[in-house]
C-alpha positions as CSV (number, residue, x, y, z in Angstrom):
1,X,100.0,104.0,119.1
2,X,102.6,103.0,121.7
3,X,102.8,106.9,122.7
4,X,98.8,107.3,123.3
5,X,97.8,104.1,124.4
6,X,94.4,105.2,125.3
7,X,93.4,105.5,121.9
8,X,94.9,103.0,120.2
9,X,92.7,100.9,123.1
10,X,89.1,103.4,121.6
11,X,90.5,102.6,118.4
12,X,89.5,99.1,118.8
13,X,86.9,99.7,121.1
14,X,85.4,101.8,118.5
15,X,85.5,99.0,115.6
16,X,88.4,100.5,113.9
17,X,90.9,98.3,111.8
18,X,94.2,98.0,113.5
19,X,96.3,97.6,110.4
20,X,100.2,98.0,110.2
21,X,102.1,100.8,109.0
22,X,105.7,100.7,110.2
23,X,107.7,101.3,113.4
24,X,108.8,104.3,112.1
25,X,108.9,106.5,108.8
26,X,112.0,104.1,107.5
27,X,112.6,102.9,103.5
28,X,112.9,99.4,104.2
29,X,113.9,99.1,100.8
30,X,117.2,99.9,102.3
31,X,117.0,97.5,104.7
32,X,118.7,93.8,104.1
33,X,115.8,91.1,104.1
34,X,116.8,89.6,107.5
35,X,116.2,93.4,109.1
36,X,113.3,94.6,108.1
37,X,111.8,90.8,108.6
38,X,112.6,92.1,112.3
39,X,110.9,95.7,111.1
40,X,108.2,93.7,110.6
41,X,108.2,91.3,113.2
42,X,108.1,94.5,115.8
43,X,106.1,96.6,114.4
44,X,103.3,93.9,115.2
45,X,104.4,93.2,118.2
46,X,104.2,96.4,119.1
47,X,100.3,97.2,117.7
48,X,99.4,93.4,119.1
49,X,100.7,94.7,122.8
50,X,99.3,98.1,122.7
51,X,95.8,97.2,121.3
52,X,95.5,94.0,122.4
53,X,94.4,92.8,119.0
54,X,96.9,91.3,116.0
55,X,96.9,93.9,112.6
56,X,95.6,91.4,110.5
57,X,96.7,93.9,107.3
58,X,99.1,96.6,106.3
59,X,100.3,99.0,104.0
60,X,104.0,100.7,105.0
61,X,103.8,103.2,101.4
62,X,107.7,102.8,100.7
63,X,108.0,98.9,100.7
64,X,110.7,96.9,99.8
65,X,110.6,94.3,96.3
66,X,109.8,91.7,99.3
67,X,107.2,93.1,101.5
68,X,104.1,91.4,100.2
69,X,105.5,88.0,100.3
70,X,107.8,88.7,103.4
71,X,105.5,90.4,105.4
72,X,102.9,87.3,105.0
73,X,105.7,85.0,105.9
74,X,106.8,87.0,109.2
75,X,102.9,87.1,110.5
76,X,102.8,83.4,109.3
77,X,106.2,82.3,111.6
78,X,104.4,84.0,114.7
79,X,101.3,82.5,114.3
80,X,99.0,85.0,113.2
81,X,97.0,85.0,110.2
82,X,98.0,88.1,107.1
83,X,93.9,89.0,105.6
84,X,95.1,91.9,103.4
85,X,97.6,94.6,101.8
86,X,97.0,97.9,100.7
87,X,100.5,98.0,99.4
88,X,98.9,98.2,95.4
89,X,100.6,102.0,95.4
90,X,98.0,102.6,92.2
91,X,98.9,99.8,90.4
92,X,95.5,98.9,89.6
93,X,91.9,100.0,89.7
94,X,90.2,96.7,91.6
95,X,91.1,95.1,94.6
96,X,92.4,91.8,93.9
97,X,93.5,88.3,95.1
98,X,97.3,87.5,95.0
99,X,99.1,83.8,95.5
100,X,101.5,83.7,98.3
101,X,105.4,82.7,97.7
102,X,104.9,79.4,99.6
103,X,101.5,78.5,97.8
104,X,102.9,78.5,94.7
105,X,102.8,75.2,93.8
106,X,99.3,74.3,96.0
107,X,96.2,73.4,93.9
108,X,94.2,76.5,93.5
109,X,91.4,75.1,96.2
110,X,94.1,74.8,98.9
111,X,95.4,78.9,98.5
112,X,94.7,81.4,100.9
113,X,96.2,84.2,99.2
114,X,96.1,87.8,100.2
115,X,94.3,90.2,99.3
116,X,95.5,93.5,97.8
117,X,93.3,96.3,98.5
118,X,93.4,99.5,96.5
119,X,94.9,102.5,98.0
120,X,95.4,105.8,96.3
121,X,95.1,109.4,96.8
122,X,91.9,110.2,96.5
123,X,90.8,108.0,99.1
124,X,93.7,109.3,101.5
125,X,94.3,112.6,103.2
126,X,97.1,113.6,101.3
127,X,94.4,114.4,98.3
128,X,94.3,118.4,99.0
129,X,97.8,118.6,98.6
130,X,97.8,118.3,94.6
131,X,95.1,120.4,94.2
């Protein structure tokens, strides 16, 4: 987005979802906690700057055991508001509402949760390649 501005600004003009997928094509499961929550921390920053709206969902595809909870936490800190993740990676066949680390021990009317949306191949590009 940051090297074609003028479509990431159609993008939005257009209606479409602004979600977040990474500075660059990194395993952040590599990464210690404290960098990729700055990973994380820029690669909004960056989308919020060059579209002029906040991603308000994600999905990286080579996540770290923390991303769902840390990621939520990191767009918590600055302010914004976390809707969704499509980091499921084929775990199930339903979307589906998860608890956030820090809401653990709220009563179940005070949650916000995230949600987890589905994502696998057949719904993505890549399908023609395993045919």
């Amino acid at each position: 987005m940051e090297k074609n501005p003028s479509f990431a600004k159609a993008c939005v003009r257009d209606g479409h979802e602004i979600a977040a997928h990474g500075l660059r094509w990194l395993d952040i499961g590599e990464m210690t906690v404290e960098q990729e929550r700055e990973h994380i921390k820029e690669n909004a920053l960056s989308l919020e700057r060059t579209t002029g709206v906040v991603p308000r969902g994600y999905f990286y595809g080579r996540a770290s055991l923390n991303i769902r909870g840390l990621y939520s936490e990191v767009m918590k800190e600055m302010g914004r508001k976390l809707l969704y993740s499509s980091e499921s990676c084929f775990n199930d066949d339903v979307s589906y509402w998860m608890d956030l680390p820090w809401e653990k021990d709220l009563p179940d009317e005070e949650k916000e949760g995230l949600l987890v949306i589905l994502y696998n191949y057949d719904c993505n590009g890549i399908f023609p390649l395993f045919l």
